[in-house]
DRENKOL-848279 format. One record per residue (C-alpha): x, y, z; residue in one letter. Coordinates in steps of 0.1 Angstrom, whole numbers, plus 5000, padded with zeros to 4 digits. Each point is the difference from the previous one (the first is absolute). Layout:
// residues N
@px X; py Y; pz Z; resn A
...
END
This chain:
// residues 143
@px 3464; py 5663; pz 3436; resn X
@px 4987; py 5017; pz 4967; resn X
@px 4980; py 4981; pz 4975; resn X
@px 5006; py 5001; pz 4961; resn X
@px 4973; py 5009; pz 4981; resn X
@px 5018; py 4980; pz 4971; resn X
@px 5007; py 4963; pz 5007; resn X
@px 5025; py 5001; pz 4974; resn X
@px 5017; py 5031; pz 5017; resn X
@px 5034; py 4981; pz 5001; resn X
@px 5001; py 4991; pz 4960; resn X
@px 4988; py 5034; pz 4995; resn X
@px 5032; py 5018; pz 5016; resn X
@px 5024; py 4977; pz 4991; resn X
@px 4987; py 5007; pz 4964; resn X
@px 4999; py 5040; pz 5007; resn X
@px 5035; py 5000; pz 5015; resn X
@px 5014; py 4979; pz 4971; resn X
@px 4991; py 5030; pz 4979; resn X
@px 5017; py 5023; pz 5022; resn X
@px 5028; py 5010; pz 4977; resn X
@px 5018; py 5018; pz 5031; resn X
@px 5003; py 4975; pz 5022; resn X
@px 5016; py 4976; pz 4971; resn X
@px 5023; py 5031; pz 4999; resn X
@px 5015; py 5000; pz 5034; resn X
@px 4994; py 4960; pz 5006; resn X
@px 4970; py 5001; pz 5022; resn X
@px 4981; py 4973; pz 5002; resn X
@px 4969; py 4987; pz 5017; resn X
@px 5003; py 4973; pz 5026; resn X
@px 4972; py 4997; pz 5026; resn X
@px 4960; py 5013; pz 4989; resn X
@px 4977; py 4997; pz 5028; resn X
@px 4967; py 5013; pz 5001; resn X
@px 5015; py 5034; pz 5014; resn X
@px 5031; py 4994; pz 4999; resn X
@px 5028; py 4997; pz 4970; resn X
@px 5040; py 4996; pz 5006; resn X
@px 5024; py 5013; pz 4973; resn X
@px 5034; py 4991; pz 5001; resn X
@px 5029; py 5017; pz 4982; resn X
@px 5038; py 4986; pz 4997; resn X
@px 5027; py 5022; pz 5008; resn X
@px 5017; py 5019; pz 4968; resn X
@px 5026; py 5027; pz 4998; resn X
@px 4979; py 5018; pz 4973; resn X
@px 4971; py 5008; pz 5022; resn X
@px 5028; py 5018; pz 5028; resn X
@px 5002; py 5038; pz 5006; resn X
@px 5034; py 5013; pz 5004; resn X
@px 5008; py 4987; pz 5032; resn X
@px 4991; py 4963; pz 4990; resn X
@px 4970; py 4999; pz 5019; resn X
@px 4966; py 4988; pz 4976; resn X
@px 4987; py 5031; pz 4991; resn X
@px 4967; py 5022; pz 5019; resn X
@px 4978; py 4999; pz 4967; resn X
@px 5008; py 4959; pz 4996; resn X
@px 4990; py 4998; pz 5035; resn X
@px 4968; py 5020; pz 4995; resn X
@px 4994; py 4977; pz 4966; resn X
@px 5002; py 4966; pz 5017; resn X
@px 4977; py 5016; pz 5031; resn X
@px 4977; py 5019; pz 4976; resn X
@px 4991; py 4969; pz 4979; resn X
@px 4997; py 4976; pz 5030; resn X
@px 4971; py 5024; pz 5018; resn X
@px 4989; py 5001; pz 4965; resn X
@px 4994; py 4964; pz 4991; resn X
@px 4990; py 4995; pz 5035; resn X
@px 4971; py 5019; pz 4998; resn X
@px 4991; py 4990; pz 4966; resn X
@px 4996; py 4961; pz 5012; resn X
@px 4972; py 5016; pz 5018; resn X
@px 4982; py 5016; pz 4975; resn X
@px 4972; py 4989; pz 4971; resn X
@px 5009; py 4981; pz 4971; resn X
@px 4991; py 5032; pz 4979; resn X
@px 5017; py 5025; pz 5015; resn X
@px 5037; py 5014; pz 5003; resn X
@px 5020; py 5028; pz 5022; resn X
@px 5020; py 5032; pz 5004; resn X
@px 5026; py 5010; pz 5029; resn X
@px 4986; py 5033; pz 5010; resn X
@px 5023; py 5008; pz 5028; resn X
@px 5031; py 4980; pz 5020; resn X
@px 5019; py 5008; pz 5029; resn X
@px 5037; py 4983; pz 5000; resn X
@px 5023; py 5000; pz 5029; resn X
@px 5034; py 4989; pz 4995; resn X
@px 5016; py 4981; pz 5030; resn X
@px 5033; py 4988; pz 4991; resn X
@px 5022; py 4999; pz 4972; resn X
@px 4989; py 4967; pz 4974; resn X
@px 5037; py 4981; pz 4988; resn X
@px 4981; py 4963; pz 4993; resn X
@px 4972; py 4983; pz 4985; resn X
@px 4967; py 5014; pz 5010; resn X
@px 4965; py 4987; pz 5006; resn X
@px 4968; py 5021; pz 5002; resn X
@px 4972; py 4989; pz 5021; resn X
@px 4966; py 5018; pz 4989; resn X
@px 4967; py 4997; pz 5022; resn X
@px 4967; py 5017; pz 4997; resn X
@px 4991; py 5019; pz 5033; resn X
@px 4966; py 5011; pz 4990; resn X
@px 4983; py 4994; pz 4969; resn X
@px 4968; py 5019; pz 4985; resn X
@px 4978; py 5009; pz 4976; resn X
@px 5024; py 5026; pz 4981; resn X
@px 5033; py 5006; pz 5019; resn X
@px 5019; py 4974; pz 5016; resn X
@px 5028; py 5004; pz 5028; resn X
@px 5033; py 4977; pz 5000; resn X
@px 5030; py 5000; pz 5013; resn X
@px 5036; py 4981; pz 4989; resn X
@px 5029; py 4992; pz 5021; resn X
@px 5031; py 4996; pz 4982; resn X
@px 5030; py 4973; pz 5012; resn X
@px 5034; py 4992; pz 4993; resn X
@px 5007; py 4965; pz 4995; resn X
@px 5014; py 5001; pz 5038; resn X
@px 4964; py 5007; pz 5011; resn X
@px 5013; py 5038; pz 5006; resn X
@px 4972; py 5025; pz 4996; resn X
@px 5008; py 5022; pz 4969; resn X
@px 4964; py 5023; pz 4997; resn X
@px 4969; py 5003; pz 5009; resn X
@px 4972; py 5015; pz 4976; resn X
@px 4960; py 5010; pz 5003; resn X
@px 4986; py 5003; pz 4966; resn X
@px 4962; py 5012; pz 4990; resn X
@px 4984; py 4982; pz 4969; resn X
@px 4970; py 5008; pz 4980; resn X
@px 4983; py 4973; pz 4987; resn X
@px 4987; py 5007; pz 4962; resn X
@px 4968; py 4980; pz 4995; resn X
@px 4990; py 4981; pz 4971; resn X
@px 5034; py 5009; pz 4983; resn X
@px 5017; py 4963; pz 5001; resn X
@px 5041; py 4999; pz 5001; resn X
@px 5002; py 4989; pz 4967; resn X
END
């Protein structure tokens, strides 16, 4: 299991995330933050469908992106925030209900961090799979 270097991790991305202007967009929303390891749920809506009805690839990628994200940042220093640098999504199956993105930390370090999210259905159906690279920026606080 990973230690925070913050105690206050959990305030600290609950209060970052609230900010997230995006996710109040779509209707994400935070509902598990671990040490590690953050959950993001999003209700179904016709508005966030592709032309077939299924939830659209880049809403997919948004839910997944933020929840390697905030995982990664529970990990790091009070004073410090992150960038993606690089993700890897692989669509499995086609997304037609309410969605919940599990991000977990699968090795942290001094600069770049490694995480990967695994995206349901409310079914428990596996919807997508991503790997995502994050820099940490030191001393520049999420503010």
């Amino acid at each position: 299991m990973n230690a925070p270097a913050d105690p206050q991790f959990a305030a600290r991305v609950r209060e970052s995330f609230g900010r997230q202007k995006a996710m109040e967009l779509i209707g994400g929303s935070l509902t598990v933050v671990e040490a590690g390891y953050v959950e993001i749920a999003l209700p179904f809506r016709d508005d966030l469908t592709q032309q077939k009805g299924y939830i659209h690839g880049g809403i997919l990628g948004m839910i997944a992106d933020s929840a390697c994200g905030y995982a990664a940042f529970s990990l790091m220093p009070a004073d410090c925030s992150l960038v993606t640098v690089e993700y890897k999504i692989n669509i499995l199956t086609p997304a037609v209900s309410s969605l919940v993105a599990k991000g977990q930390v699968v090795k942290p370090g001094r600069t770049l961090t490694v995480a990967r999210a695994e995206v349901y259905c409310q079914d428990g159906k596996h919807v997508a799979s991503m790997q995502q690279t994050l820099m940490m920026l030191a001393g520049t606080p999420d503010r």
